[in-house]
C-alpha positions in Angstrom: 8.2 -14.7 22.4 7.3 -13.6 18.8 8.5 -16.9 16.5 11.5 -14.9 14.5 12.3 -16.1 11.1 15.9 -16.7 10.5 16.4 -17.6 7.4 16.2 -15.5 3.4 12.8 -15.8 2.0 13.5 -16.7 -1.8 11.1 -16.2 -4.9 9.8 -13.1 -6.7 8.4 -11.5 -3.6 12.7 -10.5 -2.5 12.8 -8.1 -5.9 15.4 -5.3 -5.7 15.1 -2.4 -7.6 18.0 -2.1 -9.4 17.3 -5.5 -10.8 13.3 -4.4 -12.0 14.9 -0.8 -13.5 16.1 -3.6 -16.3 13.1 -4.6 -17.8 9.3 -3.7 -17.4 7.7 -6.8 -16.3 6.4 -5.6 -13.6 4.2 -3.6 -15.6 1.1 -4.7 -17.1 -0.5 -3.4 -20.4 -4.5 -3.4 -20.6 -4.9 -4.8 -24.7 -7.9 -3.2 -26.3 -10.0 -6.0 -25.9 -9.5 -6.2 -22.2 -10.6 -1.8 -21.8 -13.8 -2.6 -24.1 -15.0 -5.2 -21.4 -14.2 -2.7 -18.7 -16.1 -0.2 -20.7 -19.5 -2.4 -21.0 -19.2 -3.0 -17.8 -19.0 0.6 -16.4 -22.1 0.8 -18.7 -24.0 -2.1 -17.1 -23.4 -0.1 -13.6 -24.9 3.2 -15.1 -27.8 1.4 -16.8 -28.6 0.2 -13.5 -28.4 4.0 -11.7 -25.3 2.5 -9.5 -22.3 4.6 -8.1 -19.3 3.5 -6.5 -18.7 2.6 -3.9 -22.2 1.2 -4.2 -22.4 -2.1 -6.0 -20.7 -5.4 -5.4 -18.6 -7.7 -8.4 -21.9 -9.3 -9.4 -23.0 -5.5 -10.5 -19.6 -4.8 -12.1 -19.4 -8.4 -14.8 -16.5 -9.1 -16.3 -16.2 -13.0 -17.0 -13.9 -12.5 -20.1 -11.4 -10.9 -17.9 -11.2 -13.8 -15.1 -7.9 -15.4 -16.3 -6.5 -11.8 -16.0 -8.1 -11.2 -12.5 -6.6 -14.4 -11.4 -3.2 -13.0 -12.7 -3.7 -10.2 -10.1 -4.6 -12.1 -7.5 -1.5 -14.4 -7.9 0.8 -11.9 -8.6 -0.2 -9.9 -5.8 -0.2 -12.7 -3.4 2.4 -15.0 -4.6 4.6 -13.0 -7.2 6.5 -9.4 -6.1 3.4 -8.7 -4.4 2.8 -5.1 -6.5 1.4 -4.4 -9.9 1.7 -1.3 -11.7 -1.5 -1.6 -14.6 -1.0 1.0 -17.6 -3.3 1.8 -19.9 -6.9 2.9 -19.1 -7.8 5.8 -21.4 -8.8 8.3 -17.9 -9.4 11.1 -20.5 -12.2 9.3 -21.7 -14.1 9.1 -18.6 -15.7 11.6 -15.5 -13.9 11.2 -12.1 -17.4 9.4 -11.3 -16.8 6.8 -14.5 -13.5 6.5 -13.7 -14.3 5.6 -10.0 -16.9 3.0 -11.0 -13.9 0.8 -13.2 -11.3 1.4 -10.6 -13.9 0.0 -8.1 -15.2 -2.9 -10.3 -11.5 -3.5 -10.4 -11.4 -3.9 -6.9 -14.3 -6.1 -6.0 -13.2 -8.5 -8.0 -9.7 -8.6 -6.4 -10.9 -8.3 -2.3 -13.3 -7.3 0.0 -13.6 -3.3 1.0 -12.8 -2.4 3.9 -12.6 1.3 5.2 -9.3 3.3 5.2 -10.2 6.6 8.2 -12.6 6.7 10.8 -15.2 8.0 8.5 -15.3 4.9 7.0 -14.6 6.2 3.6 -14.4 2.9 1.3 -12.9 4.5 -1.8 -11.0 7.9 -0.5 -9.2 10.6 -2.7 -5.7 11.7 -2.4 -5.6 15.4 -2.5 -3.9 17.9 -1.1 -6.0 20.0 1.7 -4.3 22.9 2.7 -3.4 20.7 6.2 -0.1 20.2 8.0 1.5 16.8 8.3 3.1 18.2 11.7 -0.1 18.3 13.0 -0.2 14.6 14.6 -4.3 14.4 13.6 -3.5 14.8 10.0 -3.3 12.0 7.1 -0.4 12.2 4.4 -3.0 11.9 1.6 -4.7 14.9 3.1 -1.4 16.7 2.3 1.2 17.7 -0.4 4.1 16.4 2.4 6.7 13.7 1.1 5.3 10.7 2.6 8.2 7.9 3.8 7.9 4.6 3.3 5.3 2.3 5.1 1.9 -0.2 4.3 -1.1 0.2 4.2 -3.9 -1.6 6.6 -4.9 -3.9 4.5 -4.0 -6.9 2.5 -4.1 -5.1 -0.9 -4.3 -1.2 -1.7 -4.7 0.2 -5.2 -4.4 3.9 -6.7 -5.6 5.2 -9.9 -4.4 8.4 -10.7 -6.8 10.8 -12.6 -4.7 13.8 -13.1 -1.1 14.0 -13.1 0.4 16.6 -10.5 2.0 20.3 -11.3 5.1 19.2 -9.8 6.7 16.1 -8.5 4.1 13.0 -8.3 6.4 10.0 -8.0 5.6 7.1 -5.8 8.4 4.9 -4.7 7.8 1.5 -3.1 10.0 -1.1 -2.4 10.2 -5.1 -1.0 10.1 -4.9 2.8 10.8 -9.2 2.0 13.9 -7.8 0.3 15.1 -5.7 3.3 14.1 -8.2 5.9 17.2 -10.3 4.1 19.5 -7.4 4.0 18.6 -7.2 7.9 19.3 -10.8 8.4 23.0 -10.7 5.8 23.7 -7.3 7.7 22.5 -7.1 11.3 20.4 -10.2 12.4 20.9 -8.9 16.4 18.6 -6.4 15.4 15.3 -8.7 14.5 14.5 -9.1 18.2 14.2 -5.8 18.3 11.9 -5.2 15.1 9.4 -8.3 16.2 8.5 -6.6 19.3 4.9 -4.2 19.5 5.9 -0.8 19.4 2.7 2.4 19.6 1.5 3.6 16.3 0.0 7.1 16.6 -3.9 6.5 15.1 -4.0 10.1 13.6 -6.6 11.9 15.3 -8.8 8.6 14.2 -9.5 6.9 17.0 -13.1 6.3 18.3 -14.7 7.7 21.5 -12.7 6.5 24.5 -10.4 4.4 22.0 -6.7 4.7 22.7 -5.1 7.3 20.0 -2.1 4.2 19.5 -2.0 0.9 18.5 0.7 -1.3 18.9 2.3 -3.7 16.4 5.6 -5.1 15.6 7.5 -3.8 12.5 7.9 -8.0 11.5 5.6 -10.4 12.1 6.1 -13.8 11.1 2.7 -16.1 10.9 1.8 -19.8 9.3 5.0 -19.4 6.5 4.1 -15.8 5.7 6.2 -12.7 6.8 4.3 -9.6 7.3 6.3 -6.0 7.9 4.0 -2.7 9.1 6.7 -0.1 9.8 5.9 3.8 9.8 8.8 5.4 11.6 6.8 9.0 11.9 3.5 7.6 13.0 5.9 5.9 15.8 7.6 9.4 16.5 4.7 10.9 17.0 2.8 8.3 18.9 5.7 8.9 21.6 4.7 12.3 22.1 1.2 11.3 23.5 2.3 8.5 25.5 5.7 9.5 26.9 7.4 6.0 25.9 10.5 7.3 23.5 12.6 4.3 21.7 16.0 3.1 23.3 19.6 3.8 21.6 19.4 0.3 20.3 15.5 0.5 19.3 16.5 3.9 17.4 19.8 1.7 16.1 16.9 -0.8 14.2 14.9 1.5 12.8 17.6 3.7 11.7 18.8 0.2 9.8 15.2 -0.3 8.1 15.2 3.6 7.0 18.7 3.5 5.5 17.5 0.0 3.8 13.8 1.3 2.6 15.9 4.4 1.1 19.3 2.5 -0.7 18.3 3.7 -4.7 19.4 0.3 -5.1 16.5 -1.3 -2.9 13.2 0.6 -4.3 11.9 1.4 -7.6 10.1 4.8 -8.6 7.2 5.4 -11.0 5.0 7.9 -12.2 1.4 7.0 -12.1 
């Protein structure tokens, strides 16, 4: 059996939206100084003929800006686990300039890893004329409302270049913070949401790979709690494998979608 954690995780990482609507704290301001050492370094890169996602942190140098990385790194880890950075003058710069800082960024915070079965390192989130019906389609290859749900990996970053038409909000919200409302409201149900259930891959699977995966939406692992929950890729992964949740199952995950979408549980933006 999966070890369950019973007791409220505590700290910045259990944020509620309605409390962060209050303040902006969770926002962080690039100063001047820190954009001009962004700046030479996206120069360094084109002096040496480099592209991203081609170059490593050592190609990318920023030692000024360490104290700040380490910020990030904490805050991301340890603190509400999200930042949202503002500032970056993106009308100064080509998508391909802009790429290069948003990657520089990222080297310094992690190690790539690829995001489809292309194994596209630093994708684009545009809208290609596809159906998110179709069980072989992405979101980010689509203009569809995407639900809640992580990504596969321990940190994900976006940089917007151009602001849509029409809509263009992201909403994200503390699945720490709902894993307490689970445990205050309906702690029968965690049995049910640390046990595997099939993921639908997407159409991304590799020859002769299964086209589902199976994880639990909770995990619980040396004093961290991890949550991987995508109640669509789960509908649709029943279609190719014939295994359809339970009336209690559908009970649990009903609970997490009517926590992930209480307005007084996540927090919107515009990037």
């Amino acid at each position: 059996m999966p070890s369950i954690l019973k007791e409220k995780i505590q700290g910045p990482v259990a944020w509620k939206g309605i409390d962060l609507a209050k303040n902006d704290s969770w926002i962080y301001y690039l100063s001047e100084k820190t954009i001009a050492n962004l700046e030479s370094a996206l120069f360094y890169v084109k002096q040496k003929g480099l592209k991203a996602p081609d170059f490593n942190k050592e190609d990318f140098p920023i030692p000024d800006l360490s104290d700040e990385i380490a910020y990030f790194i904490n805050e991301l880890e340890n603190g509400r686990g999200f930042l949202l950075i503002r500032g970056l003058p993106i009308e100064k710069y080509t998508d391909e300039e802009a790429s290069i800082i948003y990657w520089g960024l990222g080297v310094h915070l992690g190690i790539p890893v690829t995001q489809n079965a292309k194994g596209d390192l630093l994708g684009h989130v545009v809208d290609q004329g596809l159906d998110i019906n179709d069980s072989n389609v992405r979101g980010y290859q689509t203009n569809a409302h995407l639900p809640f749900h992580p990504d596969g990996s321990d940190v994900v970053g976006l940089l917007c270049l151009r602001k849509a038409k029409a809509g263009g909000y992201s909403s994200i919200v503390s699945s720490i913070a709902v894993y307490n409302e689970i445990l205050d409201r309906c702690p029968e149900y965690l049995g049910i949401l640390y046990l595997p259930y099939f993921l639908d891959r997407r159409g991304e699977e590799t020859p002769g790979e299964s086209p589902v995966y199976s994880s639990p939406v909770f995990s619980y692992y040396e004093g961290k709690l991890s949550c991987r929950y995508n109640r669509g890729y789960v509908e649709s992964a029943q279609a190719k494998t014939g295994r359809y949740l339970s009336k209690v199952e559908t009970e649990a995950y009903d609970l997490m979608d009517s926590l992930l979408y209480d307005e007084n549980m996540h927090i919107d933006m515009m990037m």
